[in-house]
C-alpha positions in Angstrom: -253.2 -31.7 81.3 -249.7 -29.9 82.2 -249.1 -29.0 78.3 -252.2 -27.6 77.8 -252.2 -25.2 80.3 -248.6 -22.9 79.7 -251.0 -20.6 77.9 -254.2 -20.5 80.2 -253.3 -17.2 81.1 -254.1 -15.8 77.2 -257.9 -14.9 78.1 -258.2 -12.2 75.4 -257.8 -11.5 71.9 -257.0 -13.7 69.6 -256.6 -17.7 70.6 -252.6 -18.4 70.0 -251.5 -20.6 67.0 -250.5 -23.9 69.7 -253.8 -23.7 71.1 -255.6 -23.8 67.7 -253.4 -26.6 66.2 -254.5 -28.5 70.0 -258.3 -27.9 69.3 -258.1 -29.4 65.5 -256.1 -32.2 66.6 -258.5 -33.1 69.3 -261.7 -32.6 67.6 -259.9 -35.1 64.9 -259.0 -37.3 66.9 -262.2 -37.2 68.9 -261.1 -36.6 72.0 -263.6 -34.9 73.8 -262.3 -34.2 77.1 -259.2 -32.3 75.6 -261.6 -30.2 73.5 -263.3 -28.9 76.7 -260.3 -28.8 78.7 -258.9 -26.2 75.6 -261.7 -24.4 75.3 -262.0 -23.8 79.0 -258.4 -22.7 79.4 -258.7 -20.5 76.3 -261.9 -18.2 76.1 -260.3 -16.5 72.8 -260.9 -20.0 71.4 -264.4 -20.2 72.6 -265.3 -16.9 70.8 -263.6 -18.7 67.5 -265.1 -22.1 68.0 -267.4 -22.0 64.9 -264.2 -21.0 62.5 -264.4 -23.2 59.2 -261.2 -24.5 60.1 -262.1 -28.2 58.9 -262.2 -30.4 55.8 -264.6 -28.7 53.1 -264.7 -25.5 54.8 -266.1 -27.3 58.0 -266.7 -25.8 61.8 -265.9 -28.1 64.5 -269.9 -29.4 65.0 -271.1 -29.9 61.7 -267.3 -32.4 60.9 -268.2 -33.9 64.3 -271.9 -34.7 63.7 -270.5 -35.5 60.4 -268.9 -38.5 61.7 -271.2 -39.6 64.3 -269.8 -38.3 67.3 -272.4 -37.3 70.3 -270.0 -36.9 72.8 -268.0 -34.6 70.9 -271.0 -32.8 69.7 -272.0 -32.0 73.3 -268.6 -30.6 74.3 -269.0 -28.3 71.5 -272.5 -27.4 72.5 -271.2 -27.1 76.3 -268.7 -24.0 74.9 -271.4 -22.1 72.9 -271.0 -23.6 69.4 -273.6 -23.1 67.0 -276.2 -26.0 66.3 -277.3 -24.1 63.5 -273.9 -23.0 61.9 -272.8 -24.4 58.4 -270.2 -25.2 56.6 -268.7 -22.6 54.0 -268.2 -25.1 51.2 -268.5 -23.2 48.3 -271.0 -25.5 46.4 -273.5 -25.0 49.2 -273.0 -25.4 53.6 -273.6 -28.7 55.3 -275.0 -28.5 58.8 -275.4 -30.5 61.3 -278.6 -32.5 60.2 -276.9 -33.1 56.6 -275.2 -36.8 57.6 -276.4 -40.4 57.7 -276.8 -40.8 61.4 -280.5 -40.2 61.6 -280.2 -41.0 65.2 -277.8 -38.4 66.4 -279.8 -35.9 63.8 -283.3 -36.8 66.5 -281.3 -35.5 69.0 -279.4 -32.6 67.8 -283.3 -31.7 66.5 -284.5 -32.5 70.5 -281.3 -29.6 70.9 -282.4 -26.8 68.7 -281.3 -28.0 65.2 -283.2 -26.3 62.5 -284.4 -28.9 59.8 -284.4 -27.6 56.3 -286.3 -29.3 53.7 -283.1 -31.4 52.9 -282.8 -32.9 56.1 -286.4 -33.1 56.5 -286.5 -35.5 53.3 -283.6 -37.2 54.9 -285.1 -37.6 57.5 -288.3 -39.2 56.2 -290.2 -36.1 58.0 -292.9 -36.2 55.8 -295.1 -33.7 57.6 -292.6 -31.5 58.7 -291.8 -31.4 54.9 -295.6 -30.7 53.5 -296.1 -27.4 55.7 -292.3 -26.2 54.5 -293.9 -26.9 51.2 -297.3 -25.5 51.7 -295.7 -22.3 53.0 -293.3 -22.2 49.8 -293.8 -24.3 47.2 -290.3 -23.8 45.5 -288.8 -25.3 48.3 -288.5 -28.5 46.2 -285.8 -27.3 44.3 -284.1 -25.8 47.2 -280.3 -25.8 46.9 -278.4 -26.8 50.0 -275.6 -29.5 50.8 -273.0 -29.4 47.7 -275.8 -27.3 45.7 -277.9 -30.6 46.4 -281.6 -30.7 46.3 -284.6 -32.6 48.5 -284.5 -34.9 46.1 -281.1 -35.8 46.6 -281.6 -36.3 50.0 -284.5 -38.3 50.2 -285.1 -42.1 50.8 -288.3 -43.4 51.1 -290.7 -43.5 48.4 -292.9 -41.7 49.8 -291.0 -38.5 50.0 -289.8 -38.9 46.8 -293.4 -39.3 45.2 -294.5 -36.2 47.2 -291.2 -33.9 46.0 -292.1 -35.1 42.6 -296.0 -34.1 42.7 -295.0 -31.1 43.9 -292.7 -29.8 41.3 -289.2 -31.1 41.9 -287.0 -31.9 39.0 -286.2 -35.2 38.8 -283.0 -35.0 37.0 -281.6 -31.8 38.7 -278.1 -31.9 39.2 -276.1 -30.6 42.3 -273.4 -27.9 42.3 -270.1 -29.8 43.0 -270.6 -33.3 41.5 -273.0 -32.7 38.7 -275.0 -35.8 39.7 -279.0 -36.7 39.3 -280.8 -38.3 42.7 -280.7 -41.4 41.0 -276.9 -40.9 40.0 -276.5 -40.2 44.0 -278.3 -43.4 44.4 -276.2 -45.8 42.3 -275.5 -47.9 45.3 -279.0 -47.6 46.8 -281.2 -50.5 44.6 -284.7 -49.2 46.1 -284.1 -45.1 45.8 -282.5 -45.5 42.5 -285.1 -48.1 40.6 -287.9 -45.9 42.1 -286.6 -42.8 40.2 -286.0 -44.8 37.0 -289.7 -45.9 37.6 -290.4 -41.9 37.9 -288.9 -41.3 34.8 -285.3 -40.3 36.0 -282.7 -40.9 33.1 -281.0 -43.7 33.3 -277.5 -44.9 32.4 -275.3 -48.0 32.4 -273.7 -47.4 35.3 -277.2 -48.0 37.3 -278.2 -50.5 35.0 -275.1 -52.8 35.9 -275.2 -51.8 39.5 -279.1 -52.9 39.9 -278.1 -56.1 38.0 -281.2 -55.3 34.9 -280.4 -56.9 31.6 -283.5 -55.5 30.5 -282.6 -52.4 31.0 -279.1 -52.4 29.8 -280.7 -53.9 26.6 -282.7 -50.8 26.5 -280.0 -48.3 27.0 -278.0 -49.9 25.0 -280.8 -50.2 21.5 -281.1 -46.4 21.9 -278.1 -45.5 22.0 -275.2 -48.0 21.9 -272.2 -45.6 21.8 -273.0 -45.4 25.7 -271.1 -48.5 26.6 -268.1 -45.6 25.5 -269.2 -44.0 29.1 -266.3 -43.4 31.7 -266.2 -41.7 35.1 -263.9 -39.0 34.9 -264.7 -38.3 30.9 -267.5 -36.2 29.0 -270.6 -36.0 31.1 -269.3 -37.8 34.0 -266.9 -35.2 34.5 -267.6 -32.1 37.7 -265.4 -29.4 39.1 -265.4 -32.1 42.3 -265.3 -35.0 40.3 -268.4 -36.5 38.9 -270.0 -38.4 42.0 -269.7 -41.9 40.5 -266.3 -41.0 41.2 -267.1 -41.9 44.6 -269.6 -44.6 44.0 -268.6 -46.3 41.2 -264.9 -45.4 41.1 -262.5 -43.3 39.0 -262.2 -44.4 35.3 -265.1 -46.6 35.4 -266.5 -48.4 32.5 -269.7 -49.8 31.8 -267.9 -53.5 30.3 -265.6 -53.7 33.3 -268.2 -52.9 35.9 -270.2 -55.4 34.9 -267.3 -58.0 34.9 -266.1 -57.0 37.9 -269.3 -57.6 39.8 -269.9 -60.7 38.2 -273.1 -60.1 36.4 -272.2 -62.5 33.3 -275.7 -62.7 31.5 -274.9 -58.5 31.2 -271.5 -58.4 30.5 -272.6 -61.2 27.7 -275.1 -58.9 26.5 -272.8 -55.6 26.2 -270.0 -57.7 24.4 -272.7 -58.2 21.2 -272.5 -54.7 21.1 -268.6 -54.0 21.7 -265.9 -53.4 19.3 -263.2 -55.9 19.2 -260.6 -53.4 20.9 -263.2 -53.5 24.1 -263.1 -57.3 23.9 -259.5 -57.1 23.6 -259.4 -54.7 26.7 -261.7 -57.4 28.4 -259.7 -60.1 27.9 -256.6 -58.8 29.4 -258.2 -57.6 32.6 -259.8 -60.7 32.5 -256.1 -62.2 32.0 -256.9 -64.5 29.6 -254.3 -65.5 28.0 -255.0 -67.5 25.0 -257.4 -65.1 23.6 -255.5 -62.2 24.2 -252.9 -63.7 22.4 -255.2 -65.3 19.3 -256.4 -61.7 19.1 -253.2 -60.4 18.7 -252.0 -62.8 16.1 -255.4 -61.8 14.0 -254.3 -58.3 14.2 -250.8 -57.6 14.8 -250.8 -53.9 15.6 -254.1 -53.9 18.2 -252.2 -52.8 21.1 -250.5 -50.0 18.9 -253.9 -48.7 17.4 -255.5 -48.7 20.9 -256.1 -44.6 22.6 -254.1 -44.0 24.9 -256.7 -43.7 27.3 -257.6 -47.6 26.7 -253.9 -48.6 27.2 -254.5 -47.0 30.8 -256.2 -50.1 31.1 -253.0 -51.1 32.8 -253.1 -48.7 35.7 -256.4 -50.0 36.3 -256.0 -53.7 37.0 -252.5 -52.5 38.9 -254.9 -50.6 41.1 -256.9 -53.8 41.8 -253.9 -55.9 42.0 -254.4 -58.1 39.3 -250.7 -58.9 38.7 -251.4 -61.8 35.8 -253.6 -58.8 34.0 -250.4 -56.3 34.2 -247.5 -58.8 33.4 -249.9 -60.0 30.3 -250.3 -56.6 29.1 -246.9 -55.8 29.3 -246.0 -59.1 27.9 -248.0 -58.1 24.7 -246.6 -54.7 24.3 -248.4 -52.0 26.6 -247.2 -49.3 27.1 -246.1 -49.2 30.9 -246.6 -45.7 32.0 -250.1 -45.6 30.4 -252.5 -43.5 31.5 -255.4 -41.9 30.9 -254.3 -38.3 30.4 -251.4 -36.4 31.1 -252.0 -35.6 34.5 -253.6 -39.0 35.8 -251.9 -42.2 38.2 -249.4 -44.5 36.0 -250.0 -48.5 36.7 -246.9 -47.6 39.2 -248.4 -45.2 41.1 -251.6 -47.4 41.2 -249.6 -50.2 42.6 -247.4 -48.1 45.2 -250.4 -46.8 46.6 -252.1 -50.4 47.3 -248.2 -51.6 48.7 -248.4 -54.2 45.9 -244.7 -55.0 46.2 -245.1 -57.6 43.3 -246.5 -55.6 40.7 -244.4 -52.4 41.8 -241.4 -54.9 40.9 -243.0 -56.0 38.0 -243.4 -52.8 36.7 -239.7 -51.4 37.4 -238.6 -54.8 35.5 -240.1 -53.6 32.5 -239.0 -50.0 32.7 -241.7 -47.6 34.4 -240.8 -44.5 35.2 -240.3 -44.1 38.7 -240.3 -39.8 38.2 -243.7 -39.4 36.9 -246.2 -37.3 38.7 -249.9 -38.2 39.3 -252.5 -35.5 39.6 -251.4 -34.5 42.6 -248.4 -34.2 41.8 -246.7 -36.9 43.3 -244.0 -39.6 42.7 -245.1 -43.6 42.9 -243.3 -43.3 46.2 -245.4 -40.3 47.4 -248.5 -42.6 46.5 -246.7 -45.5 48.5 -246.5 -42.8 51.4 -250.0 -42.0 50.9 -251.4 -45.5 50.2 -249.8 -46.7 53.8 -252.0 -44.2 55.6 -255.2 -43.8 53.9 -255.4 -47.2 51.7 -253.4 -49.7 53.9 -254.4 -52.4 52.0 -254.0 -55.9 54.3 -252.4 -57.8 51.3 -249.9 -54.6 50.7 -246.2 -54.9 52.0 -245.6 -50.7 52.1 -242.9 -51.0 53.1 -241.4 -53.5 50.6 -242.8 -51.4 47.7 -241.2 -48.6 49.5 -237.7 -50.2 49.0 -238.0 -51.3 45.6 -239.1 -47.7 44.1 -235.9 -46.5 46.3 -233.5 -49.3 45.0 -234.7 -48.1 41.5 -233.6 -44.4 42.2 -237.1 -42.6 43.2 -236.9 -38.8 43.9 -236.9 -39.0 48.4 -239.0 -36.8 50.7 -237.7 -34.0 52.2 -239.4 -35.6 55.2 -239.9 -39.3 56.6 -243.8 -39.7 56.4 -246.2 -42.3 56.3 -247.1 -45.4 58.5 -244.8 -45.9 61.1 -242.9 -48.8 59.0 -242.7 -46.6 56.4 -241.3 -44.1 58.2 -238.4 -46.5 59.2 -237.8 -47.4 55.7 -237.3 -43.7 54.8 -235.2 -43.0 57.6 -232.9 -45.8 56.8 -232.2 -44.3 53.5 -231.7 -40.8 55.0 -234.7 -38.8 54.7 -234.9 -36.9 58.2 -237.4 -37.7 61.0 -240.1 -35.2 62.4 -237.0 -34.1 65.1 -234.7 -33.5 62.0 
C-alpha cells in the first residue's frame, strides 16, 4: 500500500485532490480493501465520505448498494457513512433501499436503513406499507427516486391493488423520464398487464412487448395514428429521455418492434393499418429485396418523398448490424447521413460504435461523412472509441472500424483512448499516449 500512504500524514482539513481521485477509483472499481485503507489513512476523507461525488449526483453507499455490492457497503458503513443518506439527483434522491437487490436491501434494513414507502412497495412490505399509509394517507403519491411514485416501485399485485384502493394515480408520471408504472413495466409481463387490467393507459409499445393482438387491435381501432409513436418524439419525449428509451430503445417504433421480436400475427395486423411508406420502411429493414424494389418501380420518387426522420431508418438497421438492410437502402437512393434530427447518430456513427467494420466500409464507399457530430458531439470515430468500451460488441472488429474512418480522413483525438487495441491503433497514427 506504499502509494497510498505519501499523504497519511494530511489528518486535517480538506482530504487532497490524489486522495479523492484514489477513493472514486476504488469504490468503482470495487475494491474494498483500498477504500478502508484510504479512508483510514485520510480522516479529512472520512468527514467527506457521503460527498455526491458519483454518477447521478450519487454518495459512495447508495452507487455501491446500487450495484450490489455488500462488501463494499460495509467498508463504507465501517468509516461512518450514512445508511440513510441520498442521492442529490435533481429529479428526486435515491437511497440505499432504491435498487433491485432485495436481498442486500434485508440487510441494509437489519443495519438501520430507513424504508420509505417506495422501497417498502419494492420490497413487497405490505404491512410495513398500510401503517405508513394509515398514518398519512397521501403517501401514495409520494415522490421519491427520479420524482417516482410507490406505484412505480411496486411488484406484486397485491401492493399494487392496495396503492390503488387507497388513492394512488395510476397513470402518474415520474420527474425525469415522464413514464406511467406500467410504462416502467414494459419489460415486466405480470406488473404491466395488471395495471392495464387496473385501467392504466395503454400503448403499442406494451401491447407488442406483452405479445396481445387483441389489444393492439384495440389501440389501434381507436386511434390508429398511434402506430406513428416513436421513442424519442412527442409524448415519448423527457428532460432524461422518455424511459422506453431504456426499455424499448431509442427511436423505437411500434411496426419495427413488433418485427423485430418476431410477433408476426401483430406485425400482420399493424400493416392493414400502415401507409405504404411504413411498408416500404419495413421492407428494407426487413431487406427484402424484390419488394423494395417493385415498390419503387410503382412509385419512382418514394425514397425522395419519405421525412427525413423515416430515412433515418438507415442508422437504425446500421445500429443492429443489418448490413444487407443498409447496402439496400443505399442501393435505392437513401440518403446516407440520415438521421433523425439535426443533432442525432448518422448510420456511421451507429456502425462505429458496434465496431461493425463492414458496414463502417460500406458506408464510407458510398460517401458518409466521416465529420458529423452525434448528440454528444462526437465524430463516428469518437463513437468507435466509445463503442470499444461500453458496447464491445463480440462480432465488432474496433479496431478495424477504427482504421477505416482514419484511412478516410476522420478528425484524431487529442488523446489515445479506448480499449486497449484501440488505443494501439490510435497511437500508430500519432495520437499521444496517457504519458504524452
Amino acid at each position: 500500500m506504499t502509494e497510498l500512504n505519501h499523504n497519511s500524514n494530511r489528518s486535517a482539513g480538506e482530504p487532497d485532490s490524489m486522495a479523492i481521485l484514489q477513493f472514486k477509483q476504488a469504490v468503482e472499481g470495487n475494491n474494498s480493501e483500498t477504500v478502508r485503507q484510504l479512508l483510514h489513512d485520510h480522516p479529512s476523507l472520512v468527514k467527506r465520505i457521503d460527498e455526491p461525488w458519483f454518477s447521478f449526483d450519487a454518495p459512495a453507499i447508495v452507487i455501491s448498494a446500487g450495484r450490489g455490492r455488500r462488501e463494499m457497503v460495509d467498508a463504507l458503513l465501517e468509516y461512518g457513512a450514512d445508511i440513510n443518506v441520498k442521492s442529490s439527483w435533481w429529479a428526486g434522491g435515491f437511497g440505499v433501499l432504491h435498487h433491485d437487490h432485495h436481498d442486500l436491501s434485508r440487510y441494509l434494513i437489519e443495519r438501520g436503513a430507513h424504508v420509505d414507502p417506495h422501497a417498502a412497495a419494492a420490497l413487497g412490505m405490505l404491512d410495513h406499507l398500510k401503517t405508513m399509509v394509515e398514518k398519512e394517507p397521501e403517501i401514495v403519491n409520494q415522490r421519491g427516486p427520479d420524482g417516482q411514485v410507490p406505484l412505480h416501485f411496486a411488484v406484486s399485485s397485491e401492493v399494487m391493488d392496495f396503492l390503488l384502493n387507497h388513492g394512488a394515480e395510476i397513470d402518474k408520471r415520474d420527474l425525469d423520464h415522464d413514464g406511467t408504472p406500467a410504462q416502467y413495466a414494459v419489460n415486466n409481463p405480470d406488473k404491466c398487464r395488471h395495471l392495464i387490467e387496473r385501467g392504466a393507459k395503454a400503448d403499442l409499445f406494451m401491447a407488442c412487448k406483452l405479445g396481445d393482438a387483441e389489444l393492439v387491435r384495440e389501440i389501434l381501432n381507436d386511434d390508429p395514428h398511434a402506430l406513428q409513436a416513436q421513442v424519442g418524439k412527442g409524448d415519448l419525449t423527457a428532460a432524461g429521455g422518455h424511459i422506453y428509451e431504456y426499455t424499448v430503445g431509442s427511436g423505437a417504433k411500434p411496426l419495427f418492434l413488433a418485427d423485430r421480436l418476431g410477433l408476426e400475427a401483430i406485425t400482420d395486423l399493424m400493416l392493414s393499418y400502415c401507409s405504404v411508406e411504413q411498408k416500404f420502411l419495413l421492407a428494407c429493414m426487413r431487406a427484402d429485396t424484390a419488394t423494395v424494389h417493385d415498390m419503387v418501380r410503382e412509385r419512382i420518387d418514394i425514397v425522395q418523398t419519405l421525412k427525413p426522420e423515416d430515412q433515418s431508418v438507415i442508422a437504425d438497421a446500421a445500429w443492429d448490424g443489418k448490413t444487407d438492410a443498409v447496402r439496400l437502402m443505399l442501393e435505392v437512393g437513401f440518403n446516407v447521413d440520415a438521421r433523425r434530427n439535426e443533432r442525432s447518430m448518422t448510420a456511421l456513427h451507429g456502425a462505429a460504435v458496434q465496431g461493425n467494420d463492414e458496414v463502417v466500409r460500406l458506408l464510407i464507399d458510398q460517401g458518409a461523412s466521416v465529420d458529423m457530430l452525434n448528440e454528444f458531439g462526437g465524430t463516428p470515430l469518437n463513437s468507435c472509441i466509445w463503442g470499444s468500451l461500453h458496447m464491445q460488441n463480440p462480432e465488432g472488429d474496433y479496431g478495424l472500424a477504427a482504421e477505416i474512418l482514419i484511412e478516410a480522413g476522420v478528425k484524431l483525438p487529442d488523446q489515445a483512448m479506448g480499449s486497449e487495441k484501440m488505443k494501439d491503433v490510435l497511437i500508430r497514427h500519432g495520437v499521444p499516449g496517457e504519458n504524452g
